[in-house]
KEFIVEX-212844 format. One record per residue (C-alpha): x, y, z. Coordinates in pm, whole numbers, padded with zeros to 5 digits, always signed. Example, Ala and Ser with C-alpha at 12.3 -4.5 7.8 and 13.67 -1.06 7.14 Angstrom:
2
+01230-00450+00780 +01367-00106+00714 
END
This chain:
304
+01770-07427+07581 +01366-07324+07699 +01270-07350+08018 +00902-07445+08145 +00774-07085+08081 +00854-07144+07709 +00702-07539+07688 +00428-07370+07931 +00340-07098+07638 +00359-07320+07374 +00108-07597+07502 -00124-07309+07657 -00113-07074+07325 -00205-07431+07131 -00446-07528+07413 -00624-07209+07367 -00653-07182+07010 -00716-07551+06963 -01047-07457+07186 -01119-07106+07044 -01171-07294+06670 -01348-07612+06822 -01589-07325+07000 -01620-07052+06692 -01767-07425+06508 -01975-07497+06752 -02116-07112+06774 -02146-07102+06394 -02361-07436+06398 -02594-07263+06691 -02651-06937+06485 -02684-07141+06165 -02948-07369+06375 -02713-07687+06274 -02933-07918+06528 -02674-08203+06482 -02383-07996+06661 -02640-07784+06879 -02510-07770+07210 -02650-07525+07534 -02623-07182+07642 -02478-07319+07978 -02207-07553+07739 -02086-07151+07578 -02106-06965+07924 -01859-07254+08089 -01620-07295+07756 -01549-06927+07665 -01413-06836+07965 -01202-07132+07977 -01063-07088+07671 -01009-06707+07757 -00828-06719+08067 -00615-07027+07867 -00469-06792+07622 -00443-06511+07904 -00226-06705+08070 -00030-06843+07730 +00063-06473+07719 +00212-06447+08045 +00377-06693+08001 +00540-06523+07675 +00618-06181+07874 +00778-06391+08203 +00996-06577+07925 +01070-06231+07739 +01163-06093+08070 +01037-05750+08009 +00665-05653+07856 +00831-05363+07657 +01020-05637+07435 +00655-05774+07257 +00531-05444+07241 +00874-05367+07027 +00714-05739+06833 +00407-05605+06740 +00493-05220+06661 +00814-05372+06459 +00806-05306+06101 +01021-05558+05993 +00758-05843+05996 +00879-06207+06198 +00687-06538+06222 +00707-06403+06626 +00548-06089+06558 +00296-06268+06325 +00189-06540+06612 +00178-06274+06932 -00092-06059+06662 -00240-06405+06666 -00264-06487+06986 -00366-06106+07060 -00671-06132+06820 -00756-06488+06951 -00753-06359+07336 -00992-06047+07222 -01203-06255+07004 -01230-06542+07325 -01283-06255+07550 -01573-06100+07355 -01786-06416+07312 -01683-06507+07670 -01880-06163+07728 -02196-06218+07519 -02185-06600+07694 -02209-06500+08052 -02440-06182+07940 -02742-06367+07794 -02887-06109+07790 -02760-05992+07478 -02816-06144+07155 -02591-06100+06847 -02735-06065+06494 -02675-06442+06287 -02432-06221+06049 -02217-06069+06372 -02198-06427+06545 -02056-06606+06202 -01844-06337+06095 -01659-06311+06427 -01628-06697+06442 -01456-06688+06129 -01240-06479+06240 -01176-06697+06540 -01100-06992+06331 -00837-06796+06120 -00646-06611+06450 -00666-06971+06590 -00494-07159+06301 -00252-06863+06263 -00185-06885+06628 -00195-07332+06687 +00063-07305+06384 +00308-07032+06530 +00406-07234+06828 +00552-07458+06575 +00706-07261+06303 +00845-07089+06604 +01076-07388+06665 +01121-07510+06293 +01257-07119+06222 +01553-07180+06464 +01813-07313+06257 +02059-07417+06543 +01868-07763+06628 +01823-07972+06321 +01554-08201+06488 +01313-07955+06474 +01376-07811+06107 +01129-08013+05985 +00728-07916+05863 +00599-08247+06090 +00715-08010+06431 +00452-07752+06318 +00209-08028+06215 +00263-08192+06536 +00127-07886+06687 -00126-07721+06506 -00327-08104+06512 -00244-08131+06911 -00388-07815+06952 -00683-07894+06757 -00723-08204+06980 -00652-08008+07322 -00927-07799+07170 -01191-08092+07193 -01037-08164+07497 -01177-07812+07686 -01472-07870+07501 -01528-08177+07677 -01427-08019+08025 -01673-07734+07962 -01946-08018+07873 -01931-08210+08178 -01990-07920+08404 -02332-07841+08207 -02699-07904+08380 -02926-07924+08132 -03194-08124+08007 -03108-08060+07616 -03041-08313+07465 -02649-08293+07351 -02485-08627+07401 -02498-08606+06961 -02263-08323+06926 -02005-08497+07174 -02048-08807+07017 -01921-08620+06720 -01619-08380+06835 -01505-08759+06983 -01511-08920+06657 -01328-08626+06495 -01051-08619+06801 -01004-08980+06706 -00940-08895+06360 -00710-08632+06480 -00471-08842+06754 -00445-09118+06479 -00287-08870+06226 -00090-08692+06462 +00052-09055+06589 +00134-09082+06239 +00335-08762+06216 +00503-08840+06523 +00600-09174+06402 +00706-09012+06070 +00923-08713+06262 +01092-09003+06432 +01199-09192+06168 +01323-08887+06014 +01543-08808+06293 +01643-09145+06350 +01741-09106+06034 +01970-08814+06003 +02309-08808+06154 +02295-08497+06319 +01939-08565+06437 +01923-08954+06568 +02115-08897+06953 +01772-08701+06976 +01554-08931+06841 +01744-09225+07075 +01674-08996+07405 +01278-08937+07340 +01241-09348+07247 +01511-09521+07436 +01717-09266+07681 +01604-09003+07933 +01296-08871+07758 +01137-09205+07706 +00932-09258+08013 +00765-08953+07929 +00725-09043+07540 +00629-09406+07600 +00415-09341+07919 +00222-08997+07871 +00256-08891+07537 +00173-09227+07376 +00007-09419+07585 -00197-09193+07833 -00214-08872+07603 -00320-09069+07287 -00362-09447+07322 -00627-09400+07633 -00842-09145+07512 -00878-09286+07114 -01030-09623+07313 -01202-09418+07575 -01384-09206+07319 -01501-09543+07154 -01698-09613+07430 -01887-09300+07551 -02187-09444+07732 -02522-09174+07814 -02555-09286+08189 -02173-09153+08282 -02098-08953+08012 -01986-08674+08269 -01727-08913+08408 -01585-09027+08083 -01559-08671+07929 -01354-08579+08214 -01104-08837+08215 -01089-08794+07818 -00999-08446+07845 -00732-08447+08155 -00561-08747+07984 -00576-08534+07620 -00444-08238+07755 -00197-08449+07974 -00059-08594+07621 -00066-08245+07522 +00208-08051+07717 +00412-08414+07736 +00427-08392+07333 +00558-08015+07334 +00775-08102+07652 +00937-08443+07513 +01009-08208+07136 +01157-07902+07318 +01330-08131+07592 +01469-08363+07259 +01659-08029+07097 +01926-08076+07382 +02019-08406+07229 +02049-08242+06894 +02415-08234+06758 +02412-07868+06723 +02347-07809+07080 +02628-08108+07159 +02909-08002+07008 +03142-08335+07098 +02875-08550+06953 +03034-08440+06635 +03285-08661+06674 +03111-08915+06882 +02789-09071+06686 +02912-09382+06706 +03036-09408+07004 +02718-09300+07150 +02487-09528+06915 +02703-09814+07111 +02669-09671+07474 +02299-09649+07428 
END
């Protein structure tokens, strides 16, 4: 139905925007002199280009999968507006607003006015919502798989992105020499990722039920907890992309902070693609795309 270039757009388009809005926040709270989420220069000259070259790559991932570059440029210049064409202006803005402070980081040199630095941040925040929610409404707006015509797919992915976010934040942090004192801020983007992987555990246990409890729905919901798809859901996704990190960030300790921060942020981006892998991967199970499953529920509810 996708293939990795698709599941590889959608995590790195999410990944990307999840860290352009955690890093427009933190650039608003240096300009607005917010000491409580001040982090270094060195933190912004290490995270902006990460976060660039993330969504560069989401987008070439989208033109491999579109097979020819001419078909998004017939996306954006279409006037017959689509939630597609809405999330590649998205992700356009979000790669030129990423690119531009990934400029002004590595440039010290140059100082924006307070006004500029805000205004362009909020700008940030809205292309990165805009673009975190497209990669789901992209698969809720195909009607032909059932499992995913539901609002807790886009959910799913706008708060996973949001957590990915923290998750190159972290990366970015534990690459940064510095004696300024910054362990505060971290302590803080931890406590709000732990916020975020509980509620998106509960949507996922939600969009499970849901499908376990629709007919046409619940030989998908059987491979992603009990059939192919399981070792994957149980293993990464649940227990190594959200189970790990939610203690792990409990227990962020000064002397090895670097340490921790990594591990936090391979195993949340990990959990990441596995949740946007084990969703697209579960739309093969779905009754539309199995057309003798029509006339086989039951027989299959007692085979598995």
């Amino acid at each position: 139905m996708f293939n990795a270039l698709t599941i590889g757009y959608l995590f790195l388009g999410g990944t990307g925007a999840g860290a352009l809005a955690v890093l427009c926040v933190l650039e608003c709270a240096r300009a607005l002199r917010w000491r409580a989420l001040a982090m270094p220069e060195e933190f912004f000259a290490r995270g902006w280009p990460v976060c660039a070259v993330t969504l560069a790559t989401g987008i070439l991932c989208l033109l491999a999968d579109l097979g020819r570059p001419d078909r998004l440029l017939h996306l954006l210049t279409s006037p017959e507006p689509s939630a597609m064409a809405v999330g590649s202006f998205a992700l356009a803005a979000a790669l030129v607003l990423a690119a531009a402070f990934s400029a002004f980081a590595l440039f010290d040199t140059v100082r924006l006015p307070r006004v500029a630095v805000v205004c362009l941040a909020a700008a940030g925040v809205a292309a990165a919502g805009a673009t975190a929610a497209y990669t789901g409404v992209l698969l809720e707006s195909l009607a032909s798989v059932l499992l995913w015509r539901t609002p807790f797919v886009p959910a799913l992915f706008v708060l996973s992105s949001a957590s990915c976010g923290i998750a190159v934040a972290f990366l970015a942090a534990s690459f940064v020499e510095t004696r300024h004192p910054y362990r505060g801020p971290l302590v803080w983007l931890a406590r709000v990722d732990g916020g975020i992987v509980l509620v998106e555990a509960g949507c996922l246990a939600v969009f499970l039920l849901l499908a376990f409890a629709g007919e046409g729905t619940v030989a998908a919901a059987r491979a992603l907890v009990l059939g192919e798809l399981a070792p994957v859901f149980w293993g990464v996704l649940a227990v190594c992309g959200l189970a790990v990190p939610l203690v792990l960030e409990r227990f962020l300790t000064h002397g090895n902070s670097r340490t921790q921060l990594l591990w936090i942020a391979a195993l949340l981006l990990v959990g990441g693609f596995a949740l946007r892998w084990c969703i697209v991967g579960a739309g093969a199970y779905d009754v539309t795309q199995m057309p003798e499953a029509l006339y086989g529920l039951a027989g299959f509810g007692q085979q598995g």
